[in-house]
C-alpha positions in Angstrom: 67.0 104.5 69.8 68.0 101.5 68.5 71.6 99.8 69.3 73.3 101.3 66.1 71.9 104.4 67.1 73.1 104.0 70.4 76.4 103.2 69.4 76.8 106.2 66.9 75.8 108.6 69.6 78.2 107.2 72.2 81.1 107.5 69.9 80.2 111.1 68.9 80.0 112.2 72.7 83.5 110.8 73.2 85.1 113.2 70.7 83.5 116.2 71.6 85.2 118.3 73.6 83.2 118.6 76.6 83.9 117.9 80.7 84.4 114.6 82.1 81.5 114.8 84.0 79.5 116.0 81.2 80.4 112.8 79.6 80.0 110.5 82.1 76.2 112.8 82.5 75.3 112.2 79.2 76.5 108.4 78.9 74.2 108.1 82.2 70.9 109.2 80.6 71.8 107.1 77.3 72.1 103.8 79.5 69.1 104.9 81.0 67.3 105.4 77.9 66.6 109.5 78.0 65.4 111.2 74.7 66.5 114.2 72.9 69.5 114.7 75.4 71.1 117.9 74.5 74.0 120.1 76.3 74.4 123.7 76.4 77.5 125.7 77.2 76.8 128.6 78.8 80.2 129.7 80.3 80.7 132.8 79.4 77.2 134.1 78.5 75.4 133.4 82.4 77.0 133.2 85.9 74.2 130.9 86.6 76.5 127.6 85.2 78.9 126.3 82.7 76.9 123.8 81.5 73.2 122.8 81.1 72.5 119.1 80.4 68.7 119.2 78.9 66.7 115.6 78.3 63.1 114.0 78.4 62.0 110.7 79.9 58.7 109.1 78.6 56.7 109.0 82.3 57.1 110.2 85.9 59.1 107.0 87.0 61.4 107.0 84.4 62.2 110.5 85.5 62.6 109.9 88.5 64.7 106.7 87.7 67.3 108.8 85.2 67.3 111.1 88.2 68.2 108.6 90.9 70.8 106.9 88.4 72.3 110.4 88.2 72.6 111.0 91.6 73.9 107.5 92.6 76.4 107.0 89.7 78.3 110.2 89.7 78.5 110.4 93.7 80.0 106.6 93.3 82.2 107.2 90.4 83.4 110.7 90.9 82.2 111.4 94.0 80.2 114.4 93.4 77.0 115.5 95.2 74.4 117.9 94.3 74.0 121.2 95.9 69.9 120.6 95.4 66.9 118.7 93.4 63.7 119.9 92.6 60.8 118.8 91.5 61.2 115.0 92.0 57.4 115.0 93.5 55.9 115.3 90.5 58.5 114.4 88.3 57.4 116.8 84.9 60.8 118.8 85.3 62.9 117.9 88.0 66.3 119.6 88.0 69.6 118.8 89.4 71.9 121.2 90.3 76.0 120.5 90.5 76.7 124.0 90.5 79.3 124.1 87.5 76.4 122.0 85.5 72.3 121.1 86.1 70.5 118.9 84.2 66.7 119.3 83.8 65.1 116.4 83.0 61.6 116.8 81.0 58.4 115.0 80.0 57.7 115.8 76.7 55.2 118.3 77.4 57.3 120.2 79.9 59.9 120.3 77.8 57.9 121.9 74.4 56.5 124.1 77.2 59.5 125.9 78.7 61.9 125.4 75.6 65.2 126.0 77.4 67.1 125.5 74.2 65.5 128.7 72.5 65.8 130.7 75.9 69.4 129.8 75.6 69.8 130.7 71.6 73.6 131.6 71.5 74.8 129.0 73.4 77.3 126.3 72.3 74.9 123.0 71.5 75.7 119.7 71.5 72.6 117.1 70.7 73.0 113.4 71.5 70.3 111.7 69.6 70.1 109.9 66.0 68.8 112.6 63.1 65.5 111.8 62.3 
């Protein structure tokens, strides 16, 4: 994503009308260069959570890096802690889980393989990343 990209996308996530700590999420994973970053709202169709933050990094460490980021920035700025992580060893699919939202960060092929978006049809999307 280039910086105009990067600027359109970050203007569009503040007018939607998600959470605050969807935003600051999101804006997370865009400083730390994720791809494809897409949210879900589920509240209302699962008891499972409200919200399901969805995005890709291009290797194992970066993974694990948008993961750590995650984890250090919103427990520093709104001082929120995870109720668990998996999958962090390998770093393929490794999932956060803050209860009213979880993020699953995907390589590529992880991602094409389990397709959360088109498990989760009918819920509410929101895609931060450039049309291409």
């Amino acid at each position: 994503m280039n910086i105009e990209e990067f600027r359109l996308v970050s203007a569009d996530l503040q007018k939607r009308r998600i959470p605050a700590e969807i935003k600051k999420t999101v804006q997370i994973l865009l400083d730390k260069k994720a791809e494809k970053i897409t949210v879900l709202k589920l509240k209302g169709i699962t008891e499972m959570t409200d919200y399901l933050v969805i995005c890709s990094g291009n290797s194992s460490r970066q993974n694990n890096a948008l993961a750590d980021a995650l984890q250090e920035t919103l427990k520093k700025e709104l001082n929120l802690q995870p109720l668990g992580i998996e999958g962090n060893r390998l770093a393929e699919w490794i999932l956060v889980d803050y209860v009213d939202f979880v993020i699953n960060i995907f390589s590529a092929d992880w991602r094409n393989k389990f397709s959360l978006e088109k498990l989760w049809m009918d819920a509410k999307r929101y895609d931060f990343y450039p049309d291409f």
